[in-house]
Every structure is written in structure tokens, then in C-alpha cells.
TIVEX-966727 format. One record per residue (C-alpha): x, y, z; residue in one letter. Coordinates in steps of 0.001 Angstrom, whole numbers. Layout:
<sites>
      px      py      pz res
       X       Y       Z   a
...
</sites>
This chain:
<sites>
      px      py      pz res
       0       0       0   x
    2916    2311     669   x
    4177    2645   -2987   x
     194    3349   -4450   x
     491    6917   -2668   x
    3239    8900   -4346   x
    1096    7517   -7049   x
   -2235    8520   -5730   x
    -739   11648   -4534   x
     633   12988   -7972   x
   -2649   12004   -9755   x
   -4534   14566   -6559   x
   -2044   17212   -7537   x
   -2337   17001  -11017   x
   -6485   16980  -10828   x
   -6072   19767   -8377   x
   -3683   21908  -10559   x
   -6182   21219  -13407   x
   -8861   22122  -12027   x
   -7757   25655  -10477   x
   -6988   26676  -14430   x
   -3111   25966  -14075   x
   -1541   26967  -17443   x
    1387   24741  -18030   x
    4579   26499  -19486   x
    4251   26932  -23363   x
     801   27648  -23326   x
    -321   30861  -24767   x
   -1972   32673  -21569   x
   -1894   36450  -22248   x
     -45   38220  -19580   x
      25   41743  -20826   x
   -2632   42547  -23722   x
   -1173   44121  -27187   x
     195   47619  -26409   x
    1394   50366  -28297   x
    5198   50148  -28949   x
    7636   52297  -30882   x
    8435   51427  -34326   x
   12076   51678  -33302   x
   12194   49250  -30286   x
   14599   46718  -31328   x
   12441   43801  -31262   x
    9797   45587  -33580   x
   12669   46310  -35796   x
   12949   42139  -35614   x
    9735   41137  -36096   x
    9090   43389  -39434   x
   12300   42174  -40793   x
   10941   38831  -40457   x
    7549   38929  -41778   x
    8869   40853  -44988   x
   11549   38157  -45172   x
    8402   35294  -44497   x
    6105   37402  -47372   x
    9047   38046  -50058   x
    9815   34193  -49835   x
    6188   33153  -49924   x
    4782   35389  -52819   x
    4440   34194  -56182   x
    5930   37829  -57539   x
    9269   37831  -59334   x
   10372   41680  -57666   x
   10336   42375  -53720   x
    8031   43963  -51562   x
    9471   46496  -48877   x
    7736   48642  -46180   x
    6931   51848  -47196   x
    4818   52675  -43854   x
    4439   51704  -40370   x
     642   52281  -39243   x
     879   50202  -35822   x
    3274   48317  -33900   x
    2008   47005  -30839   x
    3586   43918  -28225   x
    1386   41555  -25888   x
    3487   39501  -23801   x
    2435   35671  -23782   x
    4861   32918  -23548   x
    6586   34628  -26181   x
    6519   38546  -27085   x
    3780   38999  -29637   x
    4109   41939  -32645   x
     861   43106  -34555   x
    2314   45187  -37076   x
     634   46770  -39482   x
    2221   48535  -42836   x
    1861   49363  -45722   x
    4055   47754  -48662   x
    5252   47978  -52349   x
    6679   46265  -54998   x
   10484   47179  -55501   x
   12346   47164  -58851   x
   14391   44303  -57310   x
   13828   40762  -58610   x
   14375   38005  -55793   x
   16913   36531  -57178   x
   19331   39632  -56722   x
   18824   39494  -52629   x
   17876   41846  -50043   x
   15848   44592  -50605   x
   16973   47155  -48088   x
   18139   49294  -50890   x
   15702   49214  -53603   x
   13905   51722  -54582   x
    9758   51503  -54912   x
    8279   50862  -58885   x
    7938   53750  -60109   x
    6059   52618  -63469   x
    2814   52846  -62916   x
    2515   49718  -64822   x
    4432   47571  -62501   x
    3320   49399  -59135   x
    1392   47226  -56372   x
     957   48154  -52998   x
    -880   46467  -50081   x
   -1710   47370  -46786   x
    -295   43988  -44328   x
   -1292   42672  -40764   x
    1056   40496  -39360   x
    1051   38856  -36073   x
    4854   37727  -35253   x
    5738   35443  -32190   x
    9613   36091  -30902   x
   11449   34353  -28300   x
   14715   36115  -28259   x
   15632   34171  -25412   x
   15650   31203  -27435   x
   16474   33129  -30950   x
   12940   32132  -32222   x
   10707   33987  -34668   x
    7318   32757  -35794   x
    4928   34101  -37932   x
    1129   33704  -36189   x
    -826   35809  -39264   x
      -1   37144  -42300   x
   -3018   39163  -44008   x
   -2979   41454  -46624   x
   -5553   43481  -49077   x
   -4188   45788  -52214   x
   -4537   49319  -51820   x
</sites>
């Protein structure tokens, strides 16, 4: 009978944990709801490079997009830091396959121009040097 209760006793502690809404580590509990942030704060800076990085890779267009302008940057904290950034973005006159886009200037044709305003949700972990993207929406302008 002895060596049932460390048994018995960790299945009472898990039911009891359970049942008082325990969230276990990794789960996605908000802690501090999304805030206003400055488009500067390092981490913002991050999370934008990121989701143009994640949207240049997955769209279908031969040139790459780049941010023209930052309409909101906010950060909740969950088990990660949460962005919700939204911009606006254009098509550059740089194909993919000649790299980053930090220096290319917007189409100016207006032939070629596309521009769409983007909501993006991006989980970080800079603890663990993690970046995921949680939503990616975006509607032409």
C-alpha cells in the first residue's frame, strides 16, 4: 500500500492543478494585452524584418516587396513577445533573385506598381532566438 500513494498523490495534484486553471509552461496565456510600442524598439525592428523576409519568400511575384509605412506596432506579452504590425508595402524594382531589398527603390512605373496594406502577427522568443509568424493578411490598396 505504501508505494500506491506517491502515485495517488501525484494524480490529486495534477487533478487539483487542473482544475484551479493551471496553465502549463508553453501555453499561450496572455499576460500583458497588445500595447502600443515604438516602431524603433529593437524587437519591432525584428519582427518586421521577419515577416517581410516570411512574405518576399512566400509570394508568387518575381520583384520584392518592402515597407513603405508603419501604421501600428504594438507587443502583448504571452509565452513569447507577440508583434501586430501593421504597414503598408510595395513592390520594388528588385527581382528576388538579386537578394535583399533594403536598398531598392519603390516601382515607379505605374505599370508595374502594387501596394498592399499587411497585418502580421509575429511570435519572438529572443531568449531562445525564435521567430514565428502567427498571421499574415494582406488586401491591395
Amino acid at each position: 500500500m505504501a508505494r500506491l500513494r506517491p502515485g495517488l498523490l501525484l494524480l490529486m495534484a495534477t487533478v487539483a492543478l487542473a482544475s484551479r486553471g493551471v496553465q502549463a509552461w508553453g501555453s499561450s496565456k496572455v499576460v500583458r494585452k497588445f500595447q502600443d510600442v515604438s516602431e524603433s524598439y529593437v524587437y519591432v525592428e525584428q519582427a518586421l524584418w521577419f515577416a517581410m523576409k516570411e512574405y518576399n519568400e512566400a509570394s508568387k511575384d518575381e520583384y520584392t516587396f518592402k515597407v513603405l509605412q508603419i501604421l501600428k506596432s504594438q507587443e502583448q506579452v504571452t509565452d513569447s513577445l507577440d508583434y501586430l504590425l501593421e504597414v503598408k508595402i510595395a513592390r520594388t524594382m528588385c527581382k528576388k533573385a538579386s537578394g535583399g531589398n533594403e536598398n531598392c527603390l519603390v516601382q515607379r512605373d505605374p505599370k508595374m506598381q502594387k501596394m498592399f496594406h499587411c497585418t502580421f502577427i509575429v511570435a519572438s522568443k529572443p531568449w531562445n532566438f525564435e521567430l514565428n509568424m502567427l498571421k499574415k493578411e494582406c488586401q491591395p490598396v
